[in-house]
MDAnalysis code that builds the backbone (N, CA, C; Angstrom):
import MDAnalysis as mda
import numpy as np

u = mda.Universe.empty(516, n_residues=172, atom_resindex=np.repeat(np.arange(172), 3), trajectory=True)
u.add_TopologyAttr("name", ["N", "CA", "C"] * 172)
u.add_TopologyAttr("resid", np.arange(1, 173))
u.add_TopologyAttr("resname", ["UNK", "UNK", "UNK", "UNK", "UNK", "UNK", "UNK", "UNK", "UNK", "UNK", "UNK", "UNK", "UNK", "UNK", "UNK", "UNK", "UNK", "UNK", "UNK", "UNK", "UNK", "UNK", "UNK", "UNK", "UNK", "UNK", "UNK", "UNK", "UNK", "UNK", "UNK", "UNK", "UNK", "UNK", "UNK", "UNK", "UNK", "UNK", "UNK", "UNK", "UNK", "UNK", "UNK", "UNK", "UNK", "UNK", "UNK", "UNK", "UNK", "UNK", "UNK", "UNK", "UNK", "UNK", "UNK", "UNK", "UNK", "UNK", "UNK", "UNK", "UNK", "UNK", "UNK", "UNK", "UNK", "UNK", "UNK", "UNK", "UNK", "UNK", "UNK", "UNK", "UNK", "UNK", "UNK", "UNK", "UNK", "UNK", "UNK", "UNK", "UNK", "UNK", "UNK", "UNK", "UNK", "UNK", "UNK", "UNK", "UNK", "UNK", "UNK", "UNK", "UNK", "UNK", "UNK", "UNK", "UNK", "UNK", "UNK", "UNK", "UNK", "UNK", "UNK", "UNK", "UNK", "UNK", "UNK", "UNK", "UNK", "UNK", "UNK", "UNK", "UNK", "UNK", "UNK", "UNK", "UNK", "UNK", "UNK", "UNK", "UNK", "UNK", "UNK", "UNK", "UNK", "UNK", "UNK", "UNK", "UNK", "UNK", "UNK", "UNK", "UNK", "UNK", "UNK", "UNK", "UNK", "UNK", "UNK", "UNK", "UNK", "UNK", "UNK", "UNK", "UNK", "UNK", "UNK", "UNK", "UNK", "UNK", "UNK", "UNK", "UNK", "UNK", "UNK", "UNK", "UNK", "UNK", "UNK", "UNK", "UNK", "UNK", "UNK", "UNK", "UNK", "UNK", "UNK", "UNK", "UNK", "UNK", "UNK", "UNK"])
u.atoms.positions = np.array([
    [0.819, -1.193, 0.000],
    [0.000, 0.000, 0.000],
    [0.861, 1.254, 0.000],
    [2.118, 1.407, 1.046],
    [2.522, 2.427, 0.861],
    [3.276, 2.776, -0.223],
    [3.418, 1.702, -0.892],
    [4.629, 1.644, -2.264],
    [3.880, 1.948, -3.170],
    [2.111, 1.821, -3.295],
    [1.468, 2.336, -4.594],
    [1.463, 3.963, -3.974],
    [1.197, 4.358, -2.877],
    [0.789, 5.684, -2.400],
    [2.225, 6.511, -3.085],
    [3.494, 6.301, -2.731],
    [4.631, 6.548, -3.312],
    [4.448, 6.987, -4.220],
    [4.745, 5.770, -5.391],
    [4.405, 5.651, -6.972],
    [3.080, 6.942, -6.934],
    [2.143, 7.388, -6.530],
    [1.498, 8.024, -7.016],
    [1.590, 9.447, -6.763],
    [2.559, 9.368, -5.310],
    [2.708, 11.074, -5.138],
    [4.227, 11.421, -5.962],
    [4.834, 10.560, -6.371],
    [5.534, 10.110, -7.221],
    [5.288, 11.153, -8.561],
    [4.356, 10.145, -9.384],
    [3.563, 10.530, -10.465],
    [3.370, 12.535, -10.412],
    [2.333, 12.331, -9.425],
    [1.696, 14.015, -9.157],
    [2.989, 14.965, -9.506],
    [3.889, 14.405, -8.448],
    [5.392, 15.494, -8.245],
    [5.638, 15.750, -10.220],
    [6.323, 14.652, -10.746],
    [6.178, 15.064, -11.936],
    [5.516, 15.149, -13.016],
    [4.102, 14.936, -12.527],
    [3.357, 16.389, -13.978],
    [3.453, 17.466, -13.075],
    [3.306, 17.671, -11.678],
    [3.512, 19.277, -11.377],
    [4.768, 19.531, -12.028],
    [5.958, 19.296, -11.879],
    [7.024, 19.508, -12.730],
    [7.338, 20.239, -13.838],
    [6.813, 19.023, -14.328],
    [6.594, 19.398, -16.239],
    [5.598, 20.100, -16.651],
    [4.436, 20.434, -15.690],
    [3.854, 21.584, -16.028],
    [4.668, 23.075, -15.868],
    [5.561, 22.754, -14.786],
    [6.368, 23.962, -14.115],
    [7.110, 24.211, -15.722],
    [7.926, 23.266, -15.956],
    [8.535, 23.355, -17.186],
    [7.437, 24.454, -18.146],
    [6.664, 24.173, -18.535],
    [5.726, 24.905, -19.773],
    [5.226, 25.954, -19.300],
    [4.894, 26.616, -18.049],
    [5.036, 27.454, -17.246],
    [6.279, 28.433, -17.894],
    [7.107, 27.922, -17.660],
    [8.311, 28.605, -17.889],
    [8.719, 28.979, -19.441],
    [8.671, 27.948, -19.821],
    [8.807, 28.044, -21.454],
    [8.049, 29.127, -22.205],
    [6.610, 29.318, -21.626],
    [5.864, 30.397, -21.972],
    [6.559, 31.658, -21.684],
    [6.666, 31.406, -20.392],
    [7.391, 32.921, -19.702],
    [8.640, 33.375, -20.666],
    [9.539, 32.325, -20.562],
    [10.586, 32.386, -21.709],
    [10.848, 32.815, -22.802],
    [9.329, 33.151, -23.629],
    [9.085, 33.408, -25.062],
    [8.177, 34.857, -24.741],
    [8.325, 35.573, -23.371],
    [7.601, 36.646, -23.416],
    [8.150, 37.850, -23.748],
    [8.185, 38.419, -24.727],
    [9.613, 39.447, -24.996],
    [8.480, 40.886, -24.890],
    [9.365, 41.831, -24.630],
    [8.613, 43.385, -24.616],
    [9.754, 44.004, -25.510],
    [8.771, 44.647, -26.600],
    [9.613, 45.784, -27.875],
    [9.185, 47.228, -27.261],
    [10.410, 48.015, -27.114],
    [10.827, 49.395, -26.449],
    [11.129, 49.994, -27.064],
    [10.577, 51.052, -27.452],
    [10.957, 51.892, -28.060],
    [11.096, 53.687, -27.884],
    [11.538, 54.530, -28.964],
    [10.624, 55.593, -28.714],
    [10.376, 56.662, -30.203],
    [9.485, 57.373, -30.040],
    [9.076, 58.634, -31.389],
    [9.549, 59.771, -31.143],
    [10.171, 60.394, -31.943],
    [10.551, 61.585, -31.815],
    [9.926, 62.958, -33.152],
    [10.053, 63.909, -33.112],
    [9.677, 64.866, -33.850],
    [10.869, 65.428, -34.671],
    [10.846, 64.866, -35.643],
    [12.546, 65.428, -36.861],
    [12.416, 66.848, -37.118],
    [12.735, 68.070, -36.246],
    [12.254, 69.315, -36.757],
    [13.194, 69.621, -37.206],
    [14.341, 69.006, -37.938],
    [15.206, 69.682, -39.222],
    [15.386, 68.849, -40.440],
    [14.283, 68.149, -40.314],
    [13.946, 67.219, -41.581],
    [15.338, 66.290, -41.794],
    [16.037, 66.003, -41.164],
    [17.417, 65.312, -41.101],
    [17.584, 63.867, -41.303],
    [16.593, 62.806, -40.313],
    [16.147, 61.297, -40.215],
    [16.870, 61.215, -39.103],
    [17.473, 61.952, -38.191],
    [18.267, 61.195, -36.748],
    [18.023, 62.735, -35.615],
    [18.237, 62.405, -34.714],
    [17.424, 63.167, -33.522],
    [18.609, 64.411, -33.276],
    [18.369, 65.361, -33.083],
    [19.132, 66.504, -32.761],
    [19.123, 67.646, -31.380],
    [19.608, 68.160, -31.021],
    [19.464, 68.888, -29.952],
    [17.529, 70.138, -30.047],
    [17.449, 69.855, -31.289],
    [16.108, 70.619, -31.178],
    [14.897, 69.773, -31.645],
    [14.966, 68.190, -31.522],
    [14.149, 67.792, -31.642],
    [14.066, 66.999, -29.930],
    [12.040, 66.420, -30.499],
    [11.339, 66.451, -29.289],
    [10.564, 65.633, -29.497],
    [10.340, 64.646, -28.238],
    [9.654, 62.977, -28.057],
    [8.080, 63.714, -28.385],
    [7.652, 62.543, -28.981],
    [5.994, 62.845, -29.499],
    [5.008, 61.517, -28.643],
    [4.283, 62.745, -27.718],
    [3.383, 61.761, -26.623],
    [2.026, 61.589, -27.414],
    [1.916, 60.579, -27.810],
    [0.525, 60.046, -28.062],
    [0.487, 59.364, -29.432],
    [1.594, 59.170, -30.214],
    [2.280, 58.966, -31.454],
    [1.886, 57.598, -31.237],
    [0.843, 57.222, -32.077],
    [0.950, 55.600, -32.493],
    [2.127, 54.760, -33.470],
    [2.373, 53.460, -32.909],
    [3.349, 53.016, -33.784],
    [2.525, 51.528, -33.898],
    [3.386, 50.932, -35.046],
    [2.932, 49.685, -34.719],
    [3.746, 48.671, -35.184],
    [3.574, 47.159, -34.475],
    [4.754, 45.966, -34.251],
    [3.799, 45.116, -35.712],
    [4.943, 44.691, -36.246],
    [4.518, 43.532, -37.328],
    [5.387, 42.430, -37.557],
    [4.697, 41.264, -37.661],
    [5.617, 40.319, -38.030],
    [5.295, 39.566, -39.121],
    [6.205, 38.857, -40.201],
    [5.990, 38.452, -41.247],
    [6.360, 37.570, -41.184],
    [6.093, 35.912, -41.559],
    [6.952, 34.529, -41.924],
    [8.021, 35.953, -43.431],
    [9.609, 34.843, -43.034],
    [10.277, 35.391, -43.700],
    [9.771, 34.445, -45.374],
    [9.521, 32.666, -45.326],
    [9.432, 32.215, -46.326],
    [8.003, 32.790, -47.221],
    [6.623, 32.992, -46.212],
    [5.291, 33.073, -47.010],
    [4.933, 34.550, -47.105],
    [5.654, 35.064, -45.931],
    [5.111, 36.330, -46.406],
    [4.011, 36.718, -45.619],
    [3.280, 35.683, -44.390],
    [2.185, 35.888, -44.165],
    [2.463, 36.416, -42.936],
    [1.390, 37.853, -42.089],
    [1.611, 38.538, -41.308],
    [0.818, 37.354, -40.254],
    [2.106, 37.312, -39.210],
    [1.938, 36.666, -38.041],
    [1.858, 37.184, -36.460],
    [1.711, 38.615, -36.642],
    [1.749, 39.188, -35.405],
    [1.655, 40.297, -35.856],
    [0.282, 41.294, -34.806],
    [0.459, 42.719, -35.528],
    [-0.187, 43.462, -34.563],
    [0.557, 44.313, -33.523],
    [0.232, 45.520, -32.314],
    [0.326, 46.644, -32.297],
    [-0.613, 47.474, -32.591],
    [-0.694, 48.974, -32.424],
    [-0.502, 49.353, -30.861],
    [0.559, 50.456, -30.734],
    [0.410, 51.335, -29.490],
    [0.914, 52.605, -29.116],
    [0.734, 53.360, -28.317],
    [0.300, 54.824, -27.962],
    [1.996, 55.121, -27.052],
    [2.334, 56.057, -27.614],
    [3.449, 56.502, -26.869],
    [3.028, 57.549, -25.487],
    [4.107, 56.866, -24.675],
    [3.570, 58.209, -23.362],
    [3.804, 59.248, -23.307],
    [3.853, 60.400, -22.065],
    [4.211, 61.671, -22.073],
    [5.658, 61.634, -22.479],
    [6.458, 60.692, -22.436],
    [7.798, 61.076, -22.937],
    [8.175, 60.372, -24.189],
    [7.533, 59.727, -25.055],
    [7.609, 59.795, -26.163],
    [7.871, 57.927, -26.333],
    [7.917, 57.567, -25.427],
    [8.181, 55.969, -25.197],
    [7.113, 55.254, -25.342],
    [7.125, 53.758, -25.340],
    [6.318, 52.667, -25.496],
    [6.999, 51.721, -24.840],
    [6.244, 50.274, -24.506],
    [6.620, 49.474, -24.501],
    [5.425, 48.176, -25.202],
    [5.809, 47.332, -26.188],
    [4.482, 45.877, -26.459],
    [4.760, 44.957, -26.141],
    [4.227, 44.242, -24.913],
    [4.370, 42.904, -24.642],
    [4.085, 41.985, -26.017],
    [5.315, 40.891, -26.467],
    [4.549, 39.856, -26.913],
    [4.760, 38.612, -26.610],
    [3.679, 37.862, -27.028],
    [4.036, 36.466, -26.457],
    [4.592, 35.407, -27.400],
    [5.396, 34.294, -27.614],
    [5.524, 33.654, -28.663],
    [6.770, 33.816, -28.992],
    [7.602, 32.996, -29.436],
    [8.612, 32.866, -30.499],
    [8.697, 32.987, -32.064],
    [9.278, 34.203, -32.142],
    [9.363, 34.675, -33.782],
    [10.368, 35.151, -34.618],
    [11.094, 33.183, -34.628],
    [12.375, 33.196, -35.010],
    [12.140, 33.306, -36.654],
    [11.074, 32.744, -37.056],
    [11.221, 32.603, -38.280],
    [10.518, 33.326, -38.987],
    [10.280, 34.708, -38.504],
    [9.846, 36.165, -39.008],
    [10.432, 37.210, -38.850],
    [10.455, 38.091, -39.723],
    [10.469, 39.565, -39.587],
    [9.624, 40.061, -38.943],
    [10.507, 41.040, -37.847],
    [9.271, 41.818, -37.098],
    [10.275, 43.444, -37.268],
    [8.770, 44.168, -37.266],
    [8.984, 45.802, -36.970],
    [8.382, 46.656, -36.856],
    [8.913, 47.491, -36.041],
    [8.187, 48.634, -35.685],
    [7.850, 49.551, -36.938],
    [7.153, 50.263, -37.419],
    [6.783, 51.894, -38.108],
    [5.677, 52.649, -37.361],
    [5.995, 53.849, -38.031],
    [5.045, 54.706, -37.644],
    [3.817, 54.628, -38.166],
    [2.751, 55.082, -37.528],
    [1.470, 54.837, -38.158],
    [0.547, 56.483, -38.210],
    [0.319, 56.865, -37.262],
    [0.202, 58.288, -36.724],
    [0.968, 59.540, -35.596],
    [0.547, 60.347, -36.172],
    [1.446, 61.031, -34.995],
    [0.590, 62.304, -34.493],
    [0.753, 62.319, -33.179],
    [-0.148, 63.193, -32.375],
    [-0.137, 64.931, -32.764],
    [0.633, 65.913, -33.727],
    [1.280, 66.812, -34.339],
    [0.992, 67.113, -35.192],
    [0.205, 67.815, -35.525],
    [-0.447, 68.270, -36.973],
    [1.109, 68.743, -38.030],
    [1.924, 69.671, -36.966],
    [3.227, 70.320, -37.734],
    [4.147, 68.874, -37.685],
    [4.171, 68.209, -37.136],
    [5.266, 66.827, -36.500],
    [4.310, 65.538, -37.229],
    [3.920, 65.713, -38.650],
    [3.455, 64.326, -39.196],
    [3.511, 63.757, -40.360],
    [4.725, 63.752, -41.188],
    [5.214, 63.428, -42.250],
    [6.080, 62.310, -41.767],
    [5.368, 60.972, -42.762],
    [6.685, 59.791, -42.359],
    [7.422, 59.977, -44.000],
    [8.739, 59.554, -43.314],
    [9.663, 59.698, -44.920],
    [9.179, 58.309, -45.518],
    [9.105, 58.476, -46.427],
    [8.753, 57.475, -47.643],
    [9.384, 56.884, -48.715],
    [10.846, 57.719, -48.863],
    [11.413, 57.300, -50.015],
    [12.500, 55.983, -49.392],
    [13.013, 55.781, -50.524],
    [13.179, 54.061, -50.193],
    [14.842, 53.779, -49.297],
    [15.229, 54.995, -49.141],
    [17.039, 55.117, -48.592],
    [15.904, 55.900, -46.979],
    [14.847, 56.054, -46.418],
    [14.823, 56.508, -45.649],
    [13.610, 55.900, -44.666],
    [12.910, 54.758, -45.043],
    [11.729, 54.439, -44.915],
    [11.663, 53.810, -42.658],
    [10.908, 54.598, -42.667],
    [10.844, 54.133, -40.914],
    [10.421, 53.180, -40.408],
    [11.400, 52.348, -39.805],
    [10.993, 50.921, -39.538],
    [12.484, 50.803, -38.741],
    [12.129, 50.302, -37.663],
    [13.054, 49.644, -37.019],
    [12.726, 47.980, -36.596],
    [13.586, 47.180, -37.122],
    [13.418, 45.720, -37.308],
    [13.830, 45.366, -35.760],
    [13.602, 44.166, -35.000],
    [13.540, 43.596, -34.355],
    [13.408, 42.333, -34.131],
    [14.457, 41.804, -33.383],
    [14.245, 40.255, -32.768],
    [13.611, 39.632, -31.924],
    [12.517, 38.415, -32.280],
    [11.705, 38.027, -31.260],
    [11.718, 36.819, -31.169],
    [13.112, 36.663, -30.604],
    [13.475, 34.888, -30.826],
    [14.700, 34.748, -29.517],
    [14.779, 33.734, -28.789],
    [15.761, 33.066, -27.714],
    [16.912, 32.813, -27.986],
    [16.998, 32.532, -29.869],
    [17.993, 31.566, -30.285],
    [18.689, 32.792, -31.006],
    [18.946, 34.232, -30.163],
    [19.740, 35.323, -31.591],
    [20.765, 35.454, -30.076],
    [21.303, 35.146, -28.829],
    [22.152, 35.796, -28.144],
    [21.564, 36.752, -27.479],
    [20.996, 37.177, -27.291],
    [20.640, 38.023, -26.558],
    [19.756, 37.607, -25.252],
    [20.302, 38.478, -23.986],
    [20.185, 37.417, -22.718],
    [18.671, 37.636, -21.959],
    [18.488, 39.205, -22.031],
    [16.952, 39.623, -21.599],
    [15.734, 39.749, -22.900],
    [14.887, 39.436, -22.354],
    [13.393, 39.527, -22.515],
    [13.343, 40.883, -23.233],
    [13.986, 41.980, -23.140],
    [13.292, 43.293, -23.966],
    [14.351, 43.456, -24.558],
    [13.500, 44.111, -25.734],
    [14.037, 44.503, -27.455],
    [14.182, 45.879, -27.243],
    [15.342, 46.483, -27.796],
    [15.140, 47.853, -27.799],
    [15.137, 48.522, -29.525],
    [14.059, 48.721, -29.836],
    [13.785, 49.282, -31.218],
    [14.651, 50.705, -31.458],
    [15.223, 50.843, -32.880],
    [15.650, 52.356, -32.684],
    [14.749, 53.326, -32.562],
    [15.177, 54.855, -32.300],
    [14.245, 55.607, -32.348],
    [13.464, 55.992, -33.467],
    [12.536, 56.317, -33.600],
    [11.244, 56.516, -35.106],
    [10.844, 57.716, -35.253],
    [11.253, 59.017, -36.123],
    [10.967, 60.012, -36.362],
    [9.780, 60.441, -37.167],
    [8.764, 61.351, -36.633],
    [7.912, 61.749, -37.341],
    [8.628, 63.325, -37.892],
    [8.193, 63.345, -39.525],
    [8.969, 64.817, -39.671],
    [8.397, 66.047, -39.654],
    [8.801, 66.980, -39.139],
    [8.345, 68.421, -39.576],
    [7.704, 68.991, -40.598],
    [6.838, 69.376, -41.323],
    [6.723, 70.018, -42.662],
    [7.550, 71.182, -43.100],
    [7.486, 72.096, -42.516],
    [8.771, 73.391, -42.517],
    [10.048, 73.136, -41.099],
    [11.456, 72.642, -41.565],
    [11.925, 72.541, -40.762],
    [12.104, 74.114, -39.742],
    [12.759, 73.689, -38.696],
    [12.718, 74.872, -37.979],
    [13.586, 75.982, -38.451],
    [13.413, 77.025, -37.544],
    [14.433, 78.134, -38.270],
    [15.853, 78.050, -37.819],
    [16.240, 77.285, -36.387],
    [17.393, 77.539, -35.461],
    [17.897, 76.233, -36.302],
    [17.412, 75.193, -37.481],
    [18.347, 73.767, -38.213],
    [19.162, 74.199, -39.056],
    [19.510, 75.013, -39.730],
    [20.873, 75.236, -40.265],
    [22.366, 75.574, -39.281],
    [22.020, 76.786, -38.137],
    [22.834, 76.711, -37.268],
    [23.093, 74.917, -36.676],
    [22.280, 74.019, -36.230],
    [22.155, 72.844, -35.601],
    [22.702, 72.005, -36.673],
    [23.032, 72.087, -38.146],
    [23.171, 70.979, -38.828],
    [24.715, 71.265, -38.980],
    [25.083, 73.248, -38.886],
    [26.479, 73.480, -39.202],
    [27.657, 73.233, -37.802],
    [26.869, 73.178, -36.636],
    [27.546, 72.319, -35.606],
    [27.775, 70.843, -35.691],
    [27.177, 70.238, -36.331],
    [26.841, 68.765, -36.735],
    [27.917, 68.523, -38.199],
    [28.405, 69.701, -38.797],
    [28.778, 69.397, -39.769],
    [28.378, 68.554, -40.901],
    [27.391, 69.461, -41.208],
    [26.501, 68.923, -42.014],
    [26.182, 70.101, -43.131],
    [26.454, 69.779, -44.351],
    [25.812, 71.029, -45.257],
    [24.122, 70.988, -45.127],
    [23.740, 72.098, -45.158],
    [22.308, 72.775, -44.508],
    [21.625, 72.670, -45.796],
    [22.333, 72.590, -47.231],
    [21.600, 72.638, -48.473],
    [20.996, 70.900, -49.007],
    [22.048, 70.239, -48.966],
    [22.197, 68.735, -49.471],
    [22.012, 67.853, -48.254],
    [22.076, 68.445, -46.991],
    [21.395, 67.481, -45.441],
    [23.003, 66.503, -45.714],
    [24.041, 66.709, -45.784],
    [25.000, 65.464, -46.017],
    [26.483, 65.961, -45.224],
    [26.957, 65.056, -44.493],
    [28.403, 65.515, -44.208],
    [29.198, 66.509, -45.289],
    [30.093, 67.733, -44.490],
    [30.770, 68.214, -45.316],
    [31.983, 67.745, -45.287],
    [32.962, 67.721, -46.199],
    [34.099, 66.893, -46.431],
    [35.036, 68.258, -46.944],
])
């Protein structure tokens, strides 16, 4: 009798176990993408001393199978007062493309996404265990919404930057 009682608390111990296991495994595959939006007010594509985080700026997470093409994950969300986000997701998505773009932006003057094909906003991201990387959160680059008339103080800001103010390009 006591040798079946054994055998059975036995048993219990490991499916609690191996449930613990899948427990974990879930947890394991829970990654959060971080990011943040900013306002390009010298029409440039990278952040400058006179640009400024955009609170309420929707972005959104996508993922694609790299072979079919087919969208496998897809989260819209709201940046805070400082221009940040964070999207929980759940799942392993080794064998997709995932990324952030912009979608809207809270700025009537701060809402032009660049479009042409050397500038297009998207910051790609890994949502997989198996790339090296040791924590749970992704940090996306930053995502600029642009100005329509850059500001007036971006030529001084681009000629500290060394940058010609006409062609937006390093001067040499």
């Amino acid at each position: 009798m006591a040798k079946s009682q054994f055998i059975l608390v036995l048993a219990a111990a490991i499916c609690a176990l191996s449930m613990a296991g899948v427990a974990n495994a879930e947890a394991d595959n829970r990654f959060y993408v971080q990011g943040m939006v900013y306002c390009d007010t010298c029409q440039i594509q990278f952040m400058t001393r006179v640009s400024h985080m955009l609170e309420g700026a929707i972005v959104k997470l996508e993922c694609k199978n790299i072979t079919t093409e087919e969208v496998t994950f897809v989260k819209d969300t709201v940046t805070d007062r400082l221009g940040l986000y964070s999207i929980p997701v759940d799942g392993d998505y080794e064998d997709d493309i995932c990324q952030i773009s912009l979608v809207k932006s809270p700025s009537k003057e701060c809402s032009e996404i660049p479009t042409d094909i050397y500038s297009q906003q998207a910051a790609k991201v890994s949502l997989t265990n198996n790339n090296g990387e040791a924590t749970p959160v992704r940090n996306a680059n930053p995502l600029g919404f642009m100005r329509k008339d850059p500001l007036p103080e971006c030529p001084e800001v681009l000629k500290e930057l060394d940058i010609d103010p006409i062609s937006k390009r390093p001067m040499v």
